[in-house]
N, C-alpha and C positions, 0 to 999 in steps of 0.2 A: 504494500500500500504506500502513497507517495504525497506529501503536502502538496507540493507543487512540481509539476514536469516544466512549466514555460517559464519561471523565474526563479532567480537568485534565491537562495534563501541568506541569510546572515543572525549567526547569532547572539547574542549579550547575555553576559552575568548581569543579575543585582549583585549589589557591594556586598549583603550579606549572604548568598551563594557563597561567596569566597570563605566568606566566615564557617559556614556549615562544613566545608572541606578541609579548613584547618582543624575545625574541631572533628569531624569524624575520623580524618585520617591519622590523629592522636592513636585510636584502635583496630582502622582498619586502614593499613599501609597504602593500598592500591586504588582507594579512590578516585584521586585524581587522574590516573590513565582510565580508569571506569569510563567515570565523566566523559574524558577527551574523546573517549571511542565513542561513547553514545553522540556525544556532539557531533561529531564526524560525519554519520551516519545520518543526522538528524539537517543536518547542513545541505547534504545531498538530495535533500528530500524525500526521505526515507520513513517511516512511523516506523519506531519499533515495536517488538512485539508485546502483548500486554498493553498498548495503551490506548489509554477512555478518555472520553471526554470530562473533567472533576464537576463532580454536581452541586448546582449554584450558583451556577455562575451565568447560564446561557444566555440571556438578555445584556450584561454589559461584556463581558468577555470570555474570552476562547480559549480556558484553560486545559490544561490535559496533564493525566498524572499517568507514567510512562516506570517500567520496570527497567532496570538498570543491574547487568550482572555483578556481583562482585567477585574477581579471576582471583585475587587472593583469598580465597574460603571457599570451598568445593560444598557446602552443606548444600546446596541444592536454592532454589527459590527465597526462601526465606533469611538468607546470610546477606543477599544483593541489597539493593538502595532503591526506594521509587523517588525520581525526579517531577517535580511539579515546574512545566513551561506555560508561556502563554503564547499563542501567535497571532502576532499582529500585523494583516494582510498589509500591502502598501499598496501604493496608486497603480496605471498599468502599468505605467516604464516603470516602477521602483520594483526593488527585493523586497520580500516577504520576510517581517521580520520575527525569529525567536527569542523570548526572554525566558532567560532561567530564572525561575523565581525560589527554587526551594527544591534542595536535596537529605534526605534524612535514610536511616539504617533501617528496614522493612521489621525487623527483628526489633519488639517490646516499643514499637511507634503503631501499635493497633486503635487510642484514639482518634477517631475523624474530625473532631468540632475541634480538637487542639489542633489540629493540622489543618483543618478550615480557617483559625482564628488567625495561626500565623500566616498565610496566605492573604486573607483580608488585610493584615498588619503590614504587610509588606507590597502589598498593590496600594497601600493608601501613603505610603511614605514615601520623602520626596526624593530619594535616588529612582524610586520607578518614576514618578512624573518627569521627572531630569530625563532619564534614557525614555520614557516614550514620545518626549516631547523633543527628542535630538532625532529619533530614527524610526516616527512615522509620519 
């Protein structure tokens, strides 16, 4: 399945994405190549496998919460990461743009409304207004 086959895609961390990967990669070393491959792929226009659209959101944005392997932990589904993006189409000549908004360890993150709340917390704060108001 493919976001887009006729344009660019490009995509941005929030500030605190970065944050989330310092902190998880404290316990789990490979994160950040995780991440990179998934971005990679997601760049291309790709959907990985596993991902929905995050519910709550459909009328002002187009969230999607995406499974994310973890290569350092072999325990199967449960050891990976789900990444929460947003994508934000652009005009017809522009690229389509992806924001990272939130990565956390699938493993003892089974809360949905703390993970909805951070999500609202971080779509409402102004590094996301900064980057969507730079690159849509």
């Amino acid at each position: 399945m493919e976001i887009s086959r006729s344009r660019h895609i490009q995509c941005y961390r929030l500030p605190q994405l970065e944050r989330d990967l310092k902190n998880i990669g404290k316990k789990h070393r490979t994160v950040g190549l995780d991440l990179g491959y998934a971005e990679t792929l997601l760049a291309k226009g790709l959907i990985l496998p596993q991902t929905n659209q995050y519910p709550g959101f459909k009328d002002q944005h187009t969230i999607m919460k995406t499974r994310v392997v973890n290569t350092g932990d072999a325990r199967g589904k449960s050891s990976g990461y789900r990444l929460i993006y947003e994508i934000l189409p652009g005009a017809p000549a522009q690229p389509t743009t992806l924001l990272l908004i939130y990565i956390y360890p699938k493993k003892g993150n089974d809360n949905e409304a703390n993970i909805k709340e951070e999500i609202l917390s971080r779509i409402r704060s102004p590094e996301y207004k900064e980057l969507t108001t730079a690159h849509h």
